[in-house]
C-alpha positions as CSV (number, residue, x, y, z in Angstrom):
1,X,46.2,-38.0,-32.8
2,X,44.7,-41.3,-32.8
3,X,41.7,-40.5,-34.6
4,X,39.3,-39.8,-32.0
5,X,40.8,-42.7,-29.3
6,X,41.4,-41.7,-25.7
7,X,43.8,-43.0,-23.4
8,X,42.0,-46.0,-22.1
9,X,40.8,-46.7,-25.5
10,X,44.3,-46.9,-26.6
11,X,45.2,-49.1,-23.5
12,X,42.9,-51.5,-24.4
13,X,43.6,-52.6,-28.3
14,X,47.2,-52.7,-26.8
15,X,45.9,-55.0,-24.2
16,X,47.4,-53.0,-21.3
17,X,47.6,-54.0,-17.6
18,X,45.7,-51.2,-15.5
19,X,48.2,-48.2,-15.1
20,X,50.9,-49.9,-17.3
21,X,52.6,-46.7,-19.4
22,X,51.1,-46.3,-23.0
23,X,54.3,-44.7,-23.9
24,X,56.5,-47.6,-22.7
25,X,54.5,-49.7,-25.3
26,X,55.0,-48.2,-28.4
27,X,57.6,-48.8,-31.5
28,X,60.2,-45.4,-32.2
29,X,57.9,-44.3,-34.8
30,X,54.6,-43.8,-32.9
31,X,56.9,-42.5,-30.0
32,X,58.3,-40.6,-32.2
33,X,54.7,-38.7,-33.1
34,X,54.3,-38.7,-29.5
35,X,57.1,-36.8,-28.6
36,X,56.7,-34.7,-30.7
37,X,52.7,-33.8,-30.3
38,X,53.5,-33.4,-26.5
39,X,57.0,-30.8,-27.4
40,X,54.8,-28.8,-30.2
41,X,51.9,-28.9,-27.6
42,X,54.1,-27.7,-24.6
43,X,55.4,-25.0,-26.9
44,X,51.9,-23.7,-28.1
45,X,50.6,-23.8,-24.4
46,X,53.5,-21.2,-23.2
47,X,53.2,-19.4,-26.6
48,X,49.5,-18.9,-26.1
49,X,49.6,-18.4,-22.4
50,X,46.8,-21.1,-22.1
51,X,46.4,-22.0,-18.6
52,X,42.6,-23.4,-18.4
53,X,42.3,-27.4,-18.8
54,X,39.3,-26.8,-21.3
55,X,41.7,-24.8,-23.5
56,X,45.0,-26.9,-23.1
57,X,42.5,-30.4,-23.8
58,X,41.5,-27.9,-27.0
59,X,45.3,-27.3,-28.2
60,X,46.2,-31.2,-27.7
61,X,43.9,-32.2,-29.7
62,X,44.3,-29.2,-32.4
63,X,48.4,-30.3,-32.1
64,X,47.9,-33.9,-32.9
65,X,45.4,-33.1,-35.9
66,X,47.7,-31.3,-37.4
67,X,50.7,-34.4,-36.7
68,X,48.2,-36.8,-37.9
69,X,47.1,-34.7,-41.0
70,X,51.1,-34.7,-41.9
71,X,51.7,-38.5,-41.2
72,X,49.2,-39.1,-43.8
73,X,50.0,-36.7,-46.4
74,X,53.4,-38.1,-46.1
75,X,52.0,-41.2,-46.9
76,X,53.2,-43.2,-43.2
77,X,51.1,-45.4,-41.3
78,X,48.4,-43.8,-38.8
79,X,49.4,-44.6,-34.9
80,X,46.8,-46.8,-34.2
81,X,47.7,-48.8,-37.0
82,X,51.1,-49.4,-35.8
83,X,52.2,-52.5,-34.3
84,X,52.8,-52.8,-30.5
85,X,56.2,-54.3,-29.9
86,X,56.8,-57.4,-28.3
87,X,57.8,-57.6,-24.2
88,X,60.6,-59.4,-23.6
């Protein structure tokens, strides 16, 4: 969903300790796509008995295209172009 990123790419343009949550960093929108890449994914994986690694990696990434393709035919902003909120 993040156009090709993985999760320690992501950790790093947010300038993430090690092992600090990327979830816990985001604003409601990109949490939003999150959420709802990881549900749609969940669903798929029980819908299409996929139990091998290879093949769940394979429906992850086939979920979030599809999340990503919508965010920008809806015209919103791509995740990684989404601001990481302030700590306070």
């Amino acid at each position: 969903m993040y156009n090709g990123e993985t999760a320690d790419d992501i950790a790093k343009r947010k300038g993430l300790r090690y092992r600090e949550d990327i979830l816990d960093n985001m604003g409601s929108d990109e949490l939003i796509a999150n959420l709802f890449r990881i549900s749609q994914t969940e669903q798929k994986l029980k819908r299409d008995n996929i139990k091998t690694e290879i093949d769940a990696n394979k429906a992850h990434y086939e979920v979030g295209s599809k999340i990503r393709k919508t965010i920008k035919e809806l015209g919103g902003t791509m995740p990684e172009d989404l601001p990481t909120p302030k700590k306070v």
